[in-house]
N, C-alpha and C positions, 0 to 999 in steps of 0.2 A: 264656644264649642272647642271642645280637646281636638288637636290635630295628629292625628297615628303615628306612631313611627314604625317605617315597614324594616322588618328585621331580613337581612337579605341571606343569613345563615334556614332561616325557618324556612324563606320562602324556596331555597332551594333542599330543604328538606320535604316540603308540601310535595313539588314537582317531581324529585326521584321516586316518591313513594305514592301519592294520590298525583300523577300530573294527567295518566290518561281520561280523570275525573274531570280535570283542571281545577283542581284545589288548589292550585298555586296563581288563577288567575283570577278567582275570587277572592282569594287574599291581599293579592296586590290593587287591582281595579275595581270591585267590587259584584254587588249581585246584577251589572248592567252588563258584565260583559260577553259577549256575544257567542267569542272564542270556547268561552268556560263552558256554555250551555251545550255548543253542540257538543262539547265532547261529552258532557253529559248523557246526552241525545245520541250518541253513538253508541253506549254501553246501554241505555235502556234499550232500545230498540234488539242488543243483541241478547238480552237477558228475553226479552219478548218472543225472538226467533228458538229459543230455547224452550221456552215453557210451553208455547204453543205447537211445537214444531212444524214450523212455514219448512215449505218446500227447499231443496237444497242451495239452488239457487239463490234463492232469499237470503238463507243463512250465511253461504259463504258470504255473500255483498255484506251485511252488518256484522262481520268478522273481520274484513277488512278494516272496514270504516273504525272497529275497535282496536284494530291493531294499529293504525296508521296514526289514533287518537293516542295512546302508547307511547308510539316513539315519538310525537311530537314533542309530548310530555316529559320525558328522557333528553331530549333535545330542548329542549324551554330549559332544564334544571341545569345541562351546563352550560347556558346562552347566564342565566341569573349567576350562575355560581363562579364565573368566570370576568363575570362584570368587574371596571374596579372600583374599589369603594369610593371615591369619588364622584364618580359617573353613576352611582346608584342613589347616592346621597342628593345628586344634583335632580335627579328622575325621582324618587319618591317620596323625600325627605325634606324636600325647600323649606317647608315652614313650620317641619317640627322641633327645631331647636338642639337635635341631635347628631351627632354624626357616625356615620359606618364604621364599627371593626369587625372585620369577618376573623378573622386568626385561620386558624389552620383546619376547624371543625369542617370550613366551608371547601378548602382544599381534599381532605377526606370525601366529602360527599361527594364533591366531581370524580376521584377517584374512582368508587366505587357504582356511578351512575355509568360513568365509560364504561365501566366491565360489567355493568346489568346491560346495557345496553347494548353493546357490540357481542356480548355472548346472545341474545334474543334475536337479536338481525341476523347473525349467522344459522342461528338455530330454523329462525322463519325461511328465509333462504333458503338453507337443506330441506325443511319439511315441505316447501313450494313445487321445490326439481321435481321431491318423491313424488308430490299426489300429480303433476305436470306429467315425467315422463313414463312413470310406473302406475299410474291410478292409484298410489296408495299402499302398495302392495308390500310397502315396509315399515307399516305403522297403523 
């Protein structure tokens, strides 16, 4: 049996882009992991609070649970992409016979994960005060 070699530029590509999925923890640990499902299970359930329309209640709680699944996932992409290639080589890599070079693609992605990321936190934040202190009354 062929043993994977986990590419640490992808998987920090999965996580900026599919993390609040956790496409990035199905790729590295596979279809048993725990983590990946719920977040799965956060996004179904908020896609369900939409189509059926559950009471508001209901929906903001599987809004959160989806947003919180989100930044995890922005958060996982630069925990991976910040790894050093050694220390990922040593974690995914033992016995596939190859070793890490992330180059600069993986530096990029951190880049631009930080600025998806801290522009949405600021964003959730502002739009939290609003429906918090104003009901909403700016959006």
């Amino acid at each position: 049996m062929a043993i994977s070699h986990k590419n640490k530029t992808l998987g920090t590509l999965l996580a900026t882009l599919f993390g609040g999925l956790g496409a990035h923890r199905f790729y590295l640990y596979g279809k048993k992991d725990y983590w990946g499902w719920l977040s799965v299970l956060a996004f179904i359930l908020l896609s369900f609070a939409i189509i059926i329309r559950l009471p508001q209640a209901l929906f903001i709680t599987f809004l959160i649970l989806a947003i919180i699944s989100f930044f995890a996932g922005l958060i996982g992409a630069l925990v991976i992409g910040l790894t050093p290639d050694e220390k990922w080589g040593a974690q995914f890599n033992t016995h596939s016979g190859r070793s890490s070079d992330s180059g600069w693609t993986v530096i990029l992605l951190v880049i631009i994960t930080f600025a998806l990321g801290s522009t949405a936190l600021i964003a959730t934040i502002a739009r939290g005060f609003d429906l918090y202190l104003t009901g909403g009354a700016f959006g």
